[in-house]
N, C-alpha and C positions, 0 to 999 in steps of 0.2 A: 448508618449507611452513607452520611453524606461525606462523613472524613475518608470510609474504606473509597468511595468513586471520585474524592478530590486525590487519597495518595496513589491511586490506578490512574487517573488523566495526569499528574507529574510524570510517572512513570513512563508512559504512552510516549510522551513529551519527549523526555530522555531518551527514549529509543528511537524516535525519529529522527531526533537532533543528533543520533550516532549515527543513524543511516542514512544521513542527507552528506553524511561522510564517508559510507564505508558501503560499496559499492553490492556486499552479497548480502545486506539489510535494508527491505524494502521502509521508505519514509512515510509516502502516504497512509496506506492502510494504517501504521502505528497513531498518527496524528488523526487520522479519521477517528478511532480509535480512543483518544482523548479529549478530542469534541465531543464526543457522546457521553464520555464520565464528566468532562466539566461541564456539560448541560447538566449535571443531577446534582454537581454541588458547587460550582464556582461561577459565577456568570461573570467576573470579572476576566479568569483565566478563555473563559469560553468564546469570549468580546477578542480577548488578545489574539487569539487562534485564528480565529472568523478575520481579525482587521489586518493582524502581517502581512508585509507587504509580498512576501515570496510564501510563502503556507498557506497563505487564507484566499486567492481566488481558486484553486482548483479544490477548497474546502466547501467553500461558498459554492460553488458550481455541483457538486456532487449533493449538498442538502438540497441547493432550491432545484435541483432538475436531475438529481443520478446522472448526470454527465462527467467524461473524462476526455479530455483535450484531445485531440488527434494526434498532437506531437508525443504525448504521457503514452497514448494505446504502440505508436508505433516503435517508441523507445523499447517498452514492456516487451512487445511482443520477440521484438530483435533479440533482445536481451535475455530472453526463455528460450528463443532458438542454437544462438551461440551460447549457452551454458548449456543444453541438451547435447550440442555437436562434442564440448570441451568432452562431457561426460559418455557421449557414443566411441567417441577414439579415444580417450586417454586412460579409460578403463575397460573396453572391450567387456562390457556388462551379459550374461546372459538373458537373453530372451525376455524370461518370465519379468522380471531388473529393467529392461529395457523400454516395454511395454508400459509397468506401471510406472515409470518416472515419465515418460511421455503424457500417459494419462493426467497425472498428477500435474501438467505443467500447461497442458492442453485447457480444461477444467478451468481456470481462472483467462486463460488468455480467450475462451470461446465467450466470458462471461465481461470481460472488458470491452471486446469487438462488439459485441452485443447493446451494448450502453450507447447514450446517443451522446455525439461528440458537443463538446462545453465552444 
């Protein structure tokens, strides 16, 4: 179990390190993500995560207190609204389409708001 949650937190790694580049891949959650499998098998990698100097305080902030920055909620939030508007006009979706891509997008940003700011 400890190699299958050390090559799952690389992994994590890699994706957040794509999407701290690639604007429609969320970074945190994947790095969250990899703190939690190199908690179970690398505590050197997990040290590395936790100490960067750009990754590891809103990591750090999120274990010691489920906090997420005010500046991260209202980025996030902006950034679900104008990709919902992209996908309201650019594809004129029906209804039923409308609805639950809303929901779906609503659902994590009610859950960020929510969280007490880092």
């Amino acid at each position: 179990m400890r190699l299958l949650f050390l090559c799952l937190g690389w992994f994590f790694v890699g994706l957040g390190l794509v999407g701290a580049f690639l604007p429609i891949l969320p970074t945190t959650p994947f790095l969250l993500l990899a703190v939690a499998c190199s908690a179970r098998s690398s505590p050197r990698l997990e040290a590395w995560l936790m100490n960067h100097p750009t990754f590891g305080p809103p990591l750090r902030n999120w274990r010691e207190k489920g906090a997420i920055s005010k500046r991260a909620k209202i980025t996030a939030v902006t950034l679900m609204a104008a990709s919902y508007a992209i996908f309201w006009f650019g594809t004129s979706p029906p209804l039923g389409r409308a609805v639950l891509v809303a929901a779906v997008m609503i659902a994590p940003a009610i859950f960020m708001l929510t969280r007490p700011n880092a």
